[in-house]
C-alpha positions in Angstrom: -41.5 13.8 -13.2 -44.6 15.3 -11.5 -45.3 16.2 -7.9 -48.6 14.7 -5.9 -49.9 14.7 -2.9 -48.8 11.8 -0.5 -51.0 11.7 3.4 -50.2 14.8 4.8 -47.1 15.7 2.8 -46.0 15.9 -0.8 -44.0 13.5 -3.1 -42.1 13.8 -6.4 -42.9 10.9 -8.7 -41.5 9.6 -12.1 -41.8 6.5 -14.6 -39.1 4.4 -14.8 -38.5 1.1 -16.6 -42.7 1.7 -17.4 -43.2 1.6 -13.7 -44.3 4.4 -11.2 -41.4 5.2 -8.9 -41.1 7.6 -5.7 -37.7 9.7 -6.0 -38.6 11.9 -2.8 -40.7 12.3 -0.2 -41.7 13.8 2.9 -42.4 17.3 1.2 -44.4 19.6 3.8 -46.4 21.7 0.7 -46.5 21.7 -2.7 -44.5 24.8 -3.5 -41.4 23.1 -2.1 -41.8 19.9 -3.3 -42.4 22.3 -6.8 -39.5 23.9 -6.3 -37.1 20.5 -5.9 -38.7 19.1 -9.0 -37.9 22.2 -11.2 -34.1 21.5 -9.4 -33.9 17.8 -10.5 -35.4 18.8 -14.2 -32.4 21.1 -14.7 -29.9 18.4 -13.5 -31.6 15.8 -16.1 -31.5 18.6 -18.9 -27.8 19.1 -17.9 -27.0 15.5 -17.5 -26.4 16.3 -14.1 -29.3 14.1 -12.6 -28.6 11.7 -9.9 -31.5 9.5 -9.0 -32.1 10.0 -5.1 -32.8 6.2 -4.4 -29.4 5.2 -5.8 -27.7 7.4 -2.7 -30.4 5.5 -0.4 -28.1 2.0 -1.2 -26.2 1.0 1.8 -22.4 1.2 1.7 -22.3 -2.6 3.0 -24.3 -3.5 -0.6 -22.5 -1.0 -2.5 -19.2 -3.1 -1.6 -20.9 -5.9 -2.6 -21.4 -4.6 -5.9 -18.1 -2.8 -6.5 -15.5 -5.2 -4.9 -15.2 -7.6 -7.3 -14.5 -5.3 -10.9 -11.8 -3.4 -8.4 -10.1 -6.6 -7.1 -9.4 -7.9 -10.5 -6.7 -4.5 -10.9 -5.0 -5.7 -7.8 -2.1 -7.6 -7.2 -2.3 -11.0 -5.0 -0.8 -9.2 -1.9 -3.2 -5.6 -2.5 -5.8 -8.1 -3.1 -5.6 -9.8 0.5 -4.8 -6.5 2.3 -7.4 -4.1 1.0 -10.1 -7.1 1.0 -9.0 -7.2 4.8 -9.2 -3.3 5.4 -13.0 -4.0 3.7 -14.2 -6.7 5.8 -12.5 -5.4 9.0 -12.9 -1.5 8.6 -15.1 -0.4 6.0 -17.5 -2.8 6.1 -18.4 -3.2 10.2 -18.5 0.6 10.8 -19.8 2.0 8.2 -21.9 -1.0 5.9 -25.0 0.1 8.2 -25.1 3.7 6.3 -26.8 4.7 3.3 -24.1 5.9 0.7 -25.6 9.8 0.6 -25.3 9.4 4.8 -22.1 9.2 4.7 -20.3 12.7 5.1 -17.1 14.5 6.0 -18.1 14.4 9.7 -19.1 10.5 9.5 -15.3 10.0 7.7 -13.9 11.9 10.6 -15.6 10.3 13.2 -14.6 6.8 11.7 -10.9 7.8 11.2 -10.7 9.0 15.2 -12.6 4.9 15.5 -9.7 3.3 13.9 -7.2 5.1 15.7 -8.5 4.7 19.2 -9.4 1.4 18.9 -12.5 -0.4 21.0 -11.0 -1.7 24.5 -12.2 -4.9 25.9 -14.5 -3.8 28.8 -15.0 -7.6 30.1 -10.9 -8.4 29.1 -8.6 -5.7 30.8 -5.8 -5.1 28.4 -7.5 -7.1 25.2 -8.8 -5.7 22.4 -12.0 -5.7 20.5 -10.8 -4.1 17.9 -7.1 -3.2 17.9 -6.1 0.3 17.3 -4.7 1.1 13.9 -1.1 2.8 13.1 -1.2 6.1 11.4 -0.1 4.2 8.0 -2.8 1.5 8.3 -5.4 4.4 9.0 -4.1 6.2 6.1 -4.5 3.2 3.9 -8.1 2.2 5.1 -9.0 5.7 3.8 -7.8 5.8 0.5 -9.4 2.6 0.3 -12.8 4.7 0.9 -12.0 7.1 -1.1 -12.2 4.6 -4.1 -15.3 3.0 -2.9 -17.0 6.7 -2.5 -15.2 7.7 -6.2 -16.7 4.9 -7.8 -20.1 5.5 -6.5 -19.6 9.2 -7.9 -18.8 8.1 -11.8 -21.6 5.7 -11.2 -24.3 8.4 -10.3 -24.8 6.8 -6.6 -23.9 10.4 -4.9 -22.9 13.6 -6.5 -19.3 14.2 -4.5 -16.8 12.0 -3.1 -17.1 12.9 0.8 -13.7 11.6 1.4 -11.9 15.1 -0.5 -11.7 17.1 2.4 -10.2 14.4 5.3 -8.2 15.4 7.9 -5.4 12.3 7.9 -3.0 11.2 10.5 0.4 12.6 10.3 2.6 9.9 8.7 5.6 10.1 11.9 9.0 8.5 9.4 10.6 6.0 10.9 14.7 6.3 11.6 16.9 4.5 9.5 20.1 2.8 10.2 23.3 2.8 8.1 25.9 0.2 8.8 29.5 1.6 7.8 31.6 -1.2 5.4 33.8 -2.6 8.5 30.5 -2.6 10.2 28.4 -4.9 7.7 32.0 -6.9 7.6 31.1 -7.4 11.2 27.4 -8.7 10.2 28.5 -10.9 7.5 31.0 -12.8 9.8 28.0 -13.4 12.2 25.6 -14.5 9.9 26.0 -18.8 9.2 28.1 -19.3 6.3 24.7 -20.6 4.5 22.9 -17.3 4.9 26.3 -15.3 4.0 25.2 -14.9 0.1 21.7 -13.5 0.3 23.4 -10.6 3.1 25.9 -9.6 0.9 23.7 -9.4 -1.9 20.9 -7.5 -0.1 23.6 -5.4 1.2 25.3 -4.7 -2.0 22.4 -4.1 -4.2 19.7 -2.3 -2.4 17.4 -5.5 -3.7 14.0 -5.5 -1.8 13.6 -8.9 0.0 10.9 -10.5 -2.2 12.9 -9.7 -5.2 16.0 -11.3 -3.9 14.4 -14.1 -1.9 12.3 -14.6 -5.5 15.3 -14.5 -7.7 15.8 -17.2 -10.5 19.1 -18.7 -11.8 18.1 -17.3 -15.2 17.8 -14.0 -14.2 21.4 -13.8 -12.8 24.8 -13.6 -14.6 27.3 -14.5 -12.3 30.0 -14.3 -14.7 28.9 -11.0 -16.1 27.9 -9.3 -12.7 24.8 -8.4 -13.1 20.8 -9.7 -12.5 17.6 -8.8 -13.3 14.3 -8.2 -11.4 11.7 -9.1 -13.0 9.8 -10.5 -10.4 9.2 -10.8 -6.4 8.2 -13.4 -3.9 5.3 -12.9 -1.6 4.4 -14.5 1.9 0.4 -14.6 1.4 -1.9 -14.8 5.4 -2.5 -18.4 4.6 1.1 -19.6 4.4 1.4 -19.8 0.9 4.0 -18.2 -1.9 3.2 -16.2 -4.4 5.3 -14.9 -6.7 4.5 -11.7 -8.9 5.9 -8.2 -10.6 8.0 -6.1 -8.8 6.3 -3.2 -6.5 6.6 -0.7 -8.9 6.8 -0.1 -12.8 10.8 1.2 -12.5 11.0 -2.3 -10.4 12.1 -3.9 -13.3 15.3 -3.3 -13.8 19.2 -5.0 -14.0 21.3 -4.2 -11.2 25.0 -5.2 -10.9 27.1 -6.7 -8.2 30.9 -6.7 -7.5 33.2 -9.5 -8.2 33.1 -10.2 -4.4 29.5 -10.9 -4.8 29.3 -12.7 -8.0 32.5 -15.0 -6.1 29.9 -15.8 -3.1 26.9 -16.5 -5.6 29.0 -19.1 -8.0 28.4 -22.2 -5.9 24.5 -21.2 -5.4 24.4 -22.1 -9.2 25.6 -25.3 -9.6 23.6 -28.2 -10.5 20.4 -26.3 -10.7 18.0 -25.7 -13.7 17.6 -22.4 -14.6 14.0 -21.7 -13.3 15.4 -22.8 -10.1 15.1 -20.1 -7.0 18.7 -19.1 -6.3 18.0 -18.6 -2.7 16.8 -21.5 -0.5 16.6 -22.8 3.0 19.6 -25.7 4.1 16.6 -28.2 3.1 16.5 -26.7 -0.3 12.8 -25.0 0.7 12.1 -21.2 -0.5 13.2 -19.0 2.0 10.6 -17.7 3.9 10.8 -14.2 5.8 9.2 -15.3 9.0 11.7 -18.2 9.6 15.1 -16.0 8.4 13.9 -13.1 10.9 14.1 -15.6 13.7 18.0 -16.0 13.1 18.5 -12.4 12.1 17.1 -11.5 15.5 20.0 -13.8 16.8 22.8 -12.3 14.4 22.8 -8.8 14.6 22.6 -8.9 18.5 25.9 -11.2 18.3 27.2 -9.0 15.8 26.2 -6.0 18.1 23.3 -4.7 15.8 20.3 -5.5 17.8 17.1 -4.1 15.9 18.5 -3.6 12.3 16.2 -4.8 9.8 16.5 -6.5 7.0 15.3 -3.8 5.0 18.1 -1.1 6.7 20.4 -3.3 4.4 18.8 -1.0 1.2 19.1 1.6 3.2 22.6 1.1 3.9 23.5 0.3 0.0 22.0 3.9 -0.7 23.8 5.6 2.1 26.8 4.1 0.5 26.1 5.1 -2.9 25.4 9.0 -1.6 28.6 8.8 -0.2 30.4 8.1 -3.5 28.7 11.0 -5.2 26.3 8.5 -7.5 23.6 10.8 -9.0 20.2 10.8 -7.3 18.8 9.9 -10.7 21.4 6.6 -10.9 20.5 5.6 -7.1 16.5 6.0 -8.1 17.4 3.3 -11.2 19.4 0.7 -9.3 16.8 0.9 -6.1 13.6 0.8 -8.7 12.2 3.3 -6.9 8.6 4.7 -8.7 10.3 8.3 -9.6 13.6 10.2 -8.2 11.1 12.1 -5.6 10.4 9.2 -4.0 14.4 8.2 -4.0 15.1 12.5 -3.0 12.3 12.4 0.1 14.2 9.1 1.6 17.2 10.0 1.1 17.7 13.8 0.0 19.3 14.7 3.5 21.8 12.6 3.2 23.4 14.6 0.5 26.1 16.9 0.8 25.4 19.1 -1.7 22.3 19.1 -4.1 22.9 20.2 -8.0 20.7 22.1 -10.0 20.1 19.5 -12.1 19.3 17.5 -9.7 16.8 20.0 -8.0 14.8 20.2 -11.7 14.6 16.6 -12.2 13.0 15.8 -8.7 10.2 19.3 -9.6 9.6 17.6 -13.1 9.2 14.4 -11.1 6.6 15.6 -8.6 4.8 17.5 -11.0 3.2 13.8 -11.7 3.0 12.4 -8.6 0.3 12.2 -6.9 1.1 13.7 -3.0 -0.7 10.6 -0.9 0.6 8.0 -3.5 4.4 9.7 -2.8 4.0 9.8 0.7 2.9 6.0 1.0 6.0 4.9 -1.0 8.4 6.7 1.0 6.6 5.6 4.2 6.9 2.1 2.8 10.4 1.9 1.7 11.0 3.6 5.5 9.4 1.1 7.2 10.5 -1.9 4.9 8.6 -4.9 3.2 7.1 -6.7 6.3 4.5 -9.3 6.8 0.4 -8.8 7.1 0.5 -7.8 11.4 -3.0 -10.2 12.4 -3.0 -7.5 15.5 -3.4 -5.0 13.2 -6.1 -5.9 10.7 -7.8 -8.4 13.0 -9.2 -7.8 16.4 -9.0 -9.9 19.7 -12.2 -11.7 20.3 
């Protein structure tokens, strides 16, 4: 690297690939353009050297370089959501900006952008861009923060800019508990057809894809037990996927009552064994968009109106507090990541915490990354629901 005069300023130069390069320019005198080249021959002596030009690489054609390695780690649902978070958040407001542009302040200013929204000025009451939930917001940022990460470890910029965010406050969302007469009350309102899948939702804490995605092989009626080992997905284009459960402790073999396993029986007659266990009168795969429609219309008959599907785990955890189950046993059965996550849902709801108890959930966090905790209790608070298009695409 040498320094040399450049018009009225100073530049510092180097060889690479056998060719002449500019790393910087614009240098008012020699002395300080002498000064930064000793800087950047310490960093190259320490293998600290960062090559100016790469930070100069917009954040638009950094994407375009990083997206698809980071896709192929994803699952088919994380694949369609964080590739919409890209092209509708990352990529329109900040794509314009070279990579060492983009600072704490910039974030900032792009996190109070997704919150507010852009109004319509020619449409009163429409949307150019929708404003984003607290959750979404949250999510479009650690989705940054793993674009700006990889461009650290691959010498782009020296820090990730994203460290130091201040994030929206995830607000939790209140959960109902039906008492046993009361989800006696639901089940006689729900059509005799649907009756099954309620009681098991209800009586097993399953998550909706899992039961919904449930095959004849993995269930024992007889024995009174089944096992997750996989969950059915409701892709933006209309099609089913199905893949692993959310989380590692996901798969796991939960058991039923003889109630249950008494309502299940004639679901498993004269069907092969890779048959879905669940289905629609027509014999379809029960899709969650269709079954809310006549939720909506139960649990207002039954006198429920706004219980979700998902306050049916709820309810089976609440129920399972209530018998005294260990926190650690309740964690198991609902496949929950770690017994923190299990202990910030449902923690208040127990009379009385143990000691043992107490040490299991520190030993827990002690590996838990905070956002990655807080995202998994906001999801399991807020249930498995479908892609909102009002949330991740604006009105035109």
């Amino acid at each position: 690297m040498w320094v040399e005069k450049n018009g009225p300023t100073y530049r510092i130069r180097d060889i690479v690939d056998g060719k002449k390069v500019t790393l910087e320019k614009g240098w008012p005198n020699k002395t300080s353009a002498k000064k930064r080249l000793t800087t950047l021959k310490a960093d190259q002596l320490r293998g600290d050297f960062i090559d100016p030009r790469a930070g100069k690489l917009t954040v638009a054609a950094w994407v375009e370089q990083w997206w698809p390695g980071h896709e192929t780690g994803l699952k088919p649902t994380s694949r369609q959501s964080e590739g919409s978070r890209v092209r509708m958040h990352v990529v329109p407001l900040l794509g314009h900006l070279a990579l060492d542009e983009v600072d704490n302040q910039t974030i900032q200013a792009w996190i109070i952008k997704l919150m507010t929204g852009l109004p319509d000025l020619d449409r009163p009451g429409k949307w150019v861009r929708r404003p984003l939930s607290a959750k979404t917001t949250r999510s479009c940022h650690g989705l940054l923060h793993s674009l700006m990460k990889a461009a650290v470890q691959a010498r782009k910029i020296r820090t990730n800019p994203c460290g130091d965010t201040k994030l929206p406050k995830l607000v939790p969302r209140e959960m109902r508990f039906l008492t046993e007469p009361e989800a006696g009350r639901l089940h006689a309102a729900v059509p005799e057809h649907w009756r099954p899948l309620v009681l098991l939702l209800v009586s097993t804490g399953l998550r909706w894809g899992e039961a919904v995605g449930l095959q004849l092989k993995n269930l024992d009626v007889l024995g009174g037990r089944l096992t997750v080992v996989r969950a059915m997905h409701e892709m933006a284009d209309g099609s089913l996927i199905f893949g692993t459960p959310k989380t590692a402790r996901g798969r796991r073999t939960v058991t039923f009552t003889p109630k249950v396993s008494a309502a299940l029986t004639p679901l498993v007659v004269d069907k092969d064994r890779d048959d879905l266990v669940f289905t629609t009168p027509t014999g379809k795969p029960v899709r969650s968009r269709n079954f809310r429609r006549g939720w909506l219309e139960w649990t207002a008959a039954a006198g429920f109106g706004g219980l979700r599907i998902h306050d049916l785990r709820h309810t089976q955890a609440a129920w399972l507090i209530s018998g005294n189950v260990p926190l650690s046993a309740i964690s198991q059965r609902l496949g929950h990541s770690s017994i923190a996550v299990t202990d910030g849902i449902y923690g208040h709801l127990l009379p009385q915490v143990d000691a043992g108890i107490l040490r299991a959930v520190a030993d827990a966090l002690e590996h838990i990354d905070p956002d990655a905790l807080a995202a998994e209790m906001d999801e399991e608070a807020v249930g498995e629901v479908e892609p909102k298009a009002a949330e991740d695409v604006g009105e035109r």
